[in-house]
N, C-alpha and C positions, 0 to 999 in steps of 0.2 A: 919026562921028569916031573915029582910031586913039588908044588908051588911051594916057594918057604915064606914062611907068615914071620913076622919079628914078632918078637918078645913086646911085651909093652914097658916102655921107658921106668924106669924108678917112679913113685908117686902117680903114675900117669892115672886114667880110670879110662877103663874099658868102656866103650859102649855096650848098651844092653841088648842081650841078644834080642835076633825078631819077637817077638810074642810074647816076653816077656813081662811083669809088670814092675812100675818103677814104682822106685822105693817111694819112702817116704818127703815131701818137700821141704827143704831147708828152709827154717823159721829164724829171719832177721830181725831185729829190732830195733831201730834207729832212733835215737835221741836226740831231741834239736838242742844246738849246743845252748849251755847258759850263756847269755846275753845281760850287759850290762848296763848302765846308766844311759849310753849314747839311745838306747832302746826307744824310743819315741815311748811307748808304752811303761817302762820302766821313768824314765823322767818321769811323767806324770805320777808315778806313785811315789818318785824323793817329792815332787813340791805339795803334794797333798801332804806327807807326813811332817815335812814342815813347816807348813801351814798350820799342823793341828798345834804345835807349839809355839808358833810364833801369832797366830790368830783365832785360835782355838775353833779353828773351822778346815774341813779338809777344801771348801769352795777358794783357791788361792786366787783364780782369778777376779776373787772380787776383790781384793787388797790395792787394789791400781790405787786408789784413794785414799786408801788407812792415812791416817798419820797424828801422833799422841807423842809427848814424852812419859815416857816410862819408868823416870827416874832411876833411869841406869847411869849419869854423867854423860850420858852422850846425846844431849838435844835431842831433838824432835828424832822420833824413828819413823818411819813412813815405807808406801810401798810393799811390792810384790815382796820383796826380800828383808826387808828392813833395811835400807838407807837410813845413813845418820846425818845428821848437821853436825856433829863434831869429830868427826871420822875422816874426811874426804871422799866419800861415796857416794851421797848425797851432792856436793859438788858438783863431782864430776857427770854425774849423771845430768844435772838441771843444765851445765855449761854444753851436755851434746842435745839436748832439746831446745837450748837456744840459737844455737845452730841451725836448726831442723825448722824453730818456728819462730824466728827472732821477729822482737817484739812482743813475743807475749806477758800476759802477766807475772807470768813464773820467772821470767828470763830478769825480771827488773828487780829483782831480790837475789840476783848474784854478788854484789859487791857486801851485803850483808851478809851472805855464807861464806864469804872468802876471810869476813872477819871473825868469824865466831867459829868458823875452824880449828877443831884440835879442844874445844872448849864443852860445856854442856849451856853455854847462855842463849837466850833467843834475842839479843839486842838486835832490832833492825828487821827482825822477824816477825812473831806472834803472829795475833787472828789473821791480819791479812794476806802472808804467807799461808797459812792454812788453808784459808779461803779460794789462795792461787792454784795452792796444788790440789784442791778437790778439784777445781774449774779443768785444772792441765788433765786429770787423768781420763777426762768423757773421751779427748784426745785421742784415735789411735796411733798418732803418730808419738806421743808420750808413753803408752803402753807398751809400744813395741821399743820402746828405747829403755824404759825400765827392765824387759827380757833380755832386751844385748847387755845391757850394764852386770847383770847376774849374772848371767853366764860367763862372761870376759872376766870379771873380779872373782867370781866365786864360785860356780860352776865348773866351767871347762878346767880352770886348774886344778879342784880337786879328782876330778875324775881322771886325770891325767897322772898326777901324780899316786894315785891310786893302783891305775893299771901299771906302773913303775914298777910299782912295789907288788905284783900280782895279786892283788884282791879284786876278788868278785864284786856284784852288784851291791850287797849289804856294806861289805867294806868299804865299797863308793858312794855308798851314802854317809858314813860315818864319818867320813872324813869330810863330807859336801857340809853334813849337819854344823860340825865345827867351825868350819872356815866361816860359815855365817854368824856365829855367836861371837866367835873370837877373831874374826879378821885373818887374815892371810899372812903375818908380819912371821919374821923369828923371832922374837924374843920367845920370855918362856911360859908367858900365858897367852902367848900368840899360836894360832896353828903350826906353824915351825917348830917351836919349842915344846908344843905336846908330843910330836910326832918324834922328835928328837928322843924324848922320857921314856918314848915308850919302845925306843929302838932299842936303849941301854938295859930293858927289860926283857926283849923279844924280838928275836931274830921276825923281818916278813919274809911271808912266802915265795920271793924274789929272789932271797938269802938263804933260802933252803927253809926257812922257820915254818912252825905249824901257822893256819892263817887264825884259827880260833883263840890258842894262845894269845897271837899278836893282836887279835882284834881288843881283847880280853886288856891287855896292857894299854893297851891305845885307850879303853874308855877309864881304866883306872886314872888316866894320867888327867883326861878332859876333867874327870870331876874333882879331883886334887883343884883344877885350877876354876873350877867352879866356884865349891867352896870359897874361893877365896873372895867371891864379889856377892855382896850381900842379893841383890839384885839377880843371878843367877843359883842362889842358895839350894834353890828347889832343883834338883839331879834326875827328875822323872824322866826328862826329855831321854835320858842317858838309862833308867833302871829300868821303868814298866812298859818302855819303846824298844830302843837296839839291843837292850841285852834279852829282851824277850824273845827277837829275832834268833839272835847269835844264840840262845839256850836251846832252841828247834832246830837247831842245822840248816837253819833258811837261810846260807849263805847265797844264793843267787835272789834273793829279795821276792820270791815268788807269792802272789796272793792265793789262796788269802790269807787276810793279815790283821790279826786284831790287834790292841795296846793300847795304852793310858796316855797321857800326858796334863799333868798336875788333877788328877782324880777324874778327868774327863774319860769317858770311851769310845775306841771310834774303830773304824772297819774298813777294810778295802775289799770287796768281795771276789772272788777266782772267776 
């Protein structure tokens, strides 16, 4: 009896007879996916770019020491991030380094930040304060408590709330950018409240919405409430930085990276 061979299955693919030659080889090409803020690599490119506007240097880790009033009403601003003395950030930070390093000089100028809190005055402060916090920041153990304090206040929630709303790396810095200018609060020149303006204008990408549109509405809404503070007047940080991003399609924050901030130019190189 002649052997019976099956059919080959629907879809199946034959092997190639003996001696044949095979085809051509199937050409993949795999893309590492985009990566966002948590990116050890990406962090480092949000705190250099805001660095370049909040100390007009992309070197951030030299800011342990900063600390000037600015004549924004909020006391002395200092720091990796800008800590204020009339904000509660500033506070809260000095109250976990005294913890950390009680007795120190820093630590003995809490009961004057607890009063000048909410206020732009330096009663109880001034040079000697000043004096405390350049001494606290040679500290590593002050340095690395100024990184938890940003991150916990400022950081970690907006990337968070970021990825909620499905945006990428750009989108998660724009949102990181805010929260440090304007604080974390609702109201409606608080981060809550921009993010609020800018929902009633644009769906996010979470909600179906385009991310560009929405990103586009998110920064209209920041500089509406810029505007409004003489002190914040100047929108570069917002026009020849993220919308320079956002007009390239550099939605995952990828370097390289050029932009402005208040006529300055600065680079991240690929």
């Amino acid at each position: 009896l002649a052997a019976v061979v099956p059919a080959a299955a629907p879809g199946a693919h034959a092997a190639p007879a003996p001696g044949a030659s095979p085809g051509p080889a199937l050409s993949i090409t795999v893309r590492p996916a985009p990566t966002g803020l948590t990116d050890a690599r990406k962090k480092e490119i949000a705190m250099e770019i805001v660095s370049s506007a909040e100390n007009s240097s992309l070197d951030w880790k030299a800011q342990y020491a900063y600390i000037e009033d600015i004549d924004d009403g909020r006391g002395y601003t200092a720091g990796v991030i800008g800590f204020c003395s009339g904000t509660g950030d500033m506070l809260d930070l000095v109250e976990v380094y005294a913890r950390r390093r009680p007795g120190s000089a820093l630590a003995g100028y809490l009961p004057a930040l607890r009063k000048v809190n909410g206020t732009a005055s330096h009663r109880g402060l001034g040079p000697g304060f000043v004096k405390a916090w350049r001494a606290a920041a040679t500290d590593p153990v002050f340095r690395r408590a100024q990184d938890a304090e940003r991150d916990r206040v400022y950081f970690d929630p907006a990337v968070a709330q970021a990825e909620a709303d499905g945006l990428r790396a750009l989108g998660q810095f724009v949102y990181y950018d805010a929260i440090v200018m304007h604080g974390p609060g609702a109201d409606p020149v608080s981060f809550g409240g921009i993010r609020r303006t800018a929902m009633r204008k644009a769906r996010t990408p979470a909600q179906g919405g385009d991310e560009v549109a929405y990103l586009n509405a998110f920064l209209d809404a920041r500089k509406a409430v810029m505007r409004t503070e003489e002190a914040h007047a100047d929108t570069s940080r917002v026009d020849t930085a993220q919308r320079v991003f956002l007009r390239s399609g550099n939605l995952d924050l990828d370097p390289p990276l050029r932009w402005k901030v208040y006529g300055d130019a600065y680079e991240i190189p690929g």
